[in-house]
C-alpha positions, 0 to 999 in steps of 0.5 A, a space after each residue: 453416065 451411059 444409057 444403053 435402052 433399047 425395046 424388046 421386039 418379041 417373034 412375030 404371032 409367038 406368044 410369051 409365057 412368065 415360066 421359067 424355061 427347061 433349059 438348065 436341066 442336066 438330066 436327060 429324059 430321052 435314053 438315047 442320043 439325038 442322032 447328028 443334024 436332028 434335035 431333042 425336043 424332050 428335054 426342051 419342054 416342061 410339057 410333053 408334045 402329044 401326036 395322033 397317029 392319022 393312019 395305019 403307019 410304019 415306025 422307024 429305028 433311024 431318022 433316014 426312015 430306012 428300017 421299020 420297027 413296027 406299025 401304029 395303028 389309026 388313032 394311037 397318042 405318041 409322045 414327041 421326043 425329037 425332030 428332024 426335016 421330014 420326021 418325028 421321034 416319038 414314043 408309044 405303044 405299036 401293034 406289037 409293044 411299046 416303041 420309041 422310033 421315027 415316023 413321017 410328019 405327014 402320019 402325025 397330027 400336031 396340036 399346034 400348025 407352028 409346031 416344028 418351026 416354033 420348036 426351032 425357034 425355042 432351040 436355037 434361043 435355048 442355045 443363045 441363053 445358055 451361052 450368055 448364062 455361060 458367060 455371066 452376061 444378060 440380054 433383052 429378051 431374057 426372063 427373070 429367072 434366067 438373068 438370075 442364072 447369070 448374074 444371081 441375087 441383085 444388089 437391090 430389087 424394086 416393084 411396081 404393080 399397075 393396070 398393064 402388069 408388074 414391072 420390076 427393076 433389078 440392080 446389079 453392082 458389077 466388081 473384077 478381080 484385080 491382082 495384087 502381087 507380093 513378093 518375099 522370101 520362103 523359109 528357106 531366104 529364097 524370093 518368091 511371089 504371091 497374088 492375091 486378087 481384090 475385089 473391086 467395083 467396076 460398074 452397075 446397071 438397072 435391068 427392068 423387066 416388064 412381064 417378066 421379060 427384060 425390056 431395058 438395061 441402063 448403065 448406071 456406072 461404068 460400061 458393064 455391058 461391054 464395048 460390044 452394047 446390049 444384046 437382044 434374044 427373041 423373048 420366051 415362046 409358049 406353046 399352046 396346047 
């Protein structure tokens, strides 16, 4: 039996959160493309960002902050749509109307000091998560809802509640499809060959999730993880606003 067990090492003063996280979300919120080399941030997030407007300052139709649209006033609330280097996109109410354009950061007050590096830290692991979930595979660092986006429903689910929180244990029986050719002749005597693909156990494994969060994965049969082992993704990271 192979044990593949390793502990799950969470992004330094990150906190962790048990909420499923927006990423599987085909819809867009945002009616306009990100621009190439900024991200969205909208779609990223159950809850809206909110921005203060420090000063007197000139919102912009690009992320090159090149061509004003209009001026928001001191005090103004903006919604955080997306991100570049230097700017925010956001959406609010100008001195002429409601907008939605880029302003400097150093015009926006942010609720959180870890905002724009937190924000790519959650980017970059959405992107990780969609590739596993891509490819049907799990790593540690994964919550529970997005292992069952990859692998559905397990074979057999256990759960063990203590002082330090609940532990669960989910297990997977892992098949392939093998083909089985068959050869014959049609109506017409001329030969011809058939596959049918059987569906054949190769392997199972025991993700244990502590908090909600993937801490370990043991094979217990076969090598379903791959020859490539357990892979590790930062765990889930919340925002504290």
């Amino acid at each position: 039996m192979k044990k593949a067990l390793l502990f799950l090492v969470f992004l330094g003063a990150v906190s962790i959160t048990t909420e499923a996280p927006a990423q599987f979300s085909s819809s867009r919120k945002s009616a306009l493309a990100p621009e190439p080399g900024t991200l969205d941030v909208e779609d990223m997030l159950k809850k809206p960002v909110t921005l203060k407007v420090l000063q007197e300052s000139p919102i912009y139709t690009r992320s090159a902050l090149d061509q004003a649209i209009g001026s928001m006033p001191p005090g103004t609330l903006v919604k955080l749509v997306g991100l570049s280097e230097t700017g925010y996109r956001v959406r609010g109410r100008a001195r002429h109307g409601d907008v939605s354009g880029w302003m400097r950061m150093g015009d926006l007050l942010s609720p959180d000091p870890n905002l724009v590096p937190n924000l790519k830290k959650l980017h970059q692991r959405q992107t990780e998560v969609e590739a596993l979930i891509a490819a049907k595979q799990i790593a540690l660092g994964m919550t529970g809802e997005e292992v069952y986006a990859s692998l559905g429903k397990p074979n057999r689910k256990s759960s063990k509640l203590s002082a330090a929180g609940k532990e669960e244990t989910l297990e997977y029986v892992v098949y392939d499809r093998i083909p089985q050719y068959n050869r014959g002749f049609d109506a017409l005597g001329r030969p011809v060959q058939t596959v049918v693909y059987i569906k054949v156990e190769t392997g199972s494994m025991s993700v244990n999730l502590k908090g909600n969060v993937v801490e370990s994965i043991e094979e217990t049969k076969g090598n379903p993880l791959g020859t490539g082992g357990v892979k590790i993704i930062p765990g889930p990271i919340f925002f504290g606003w």
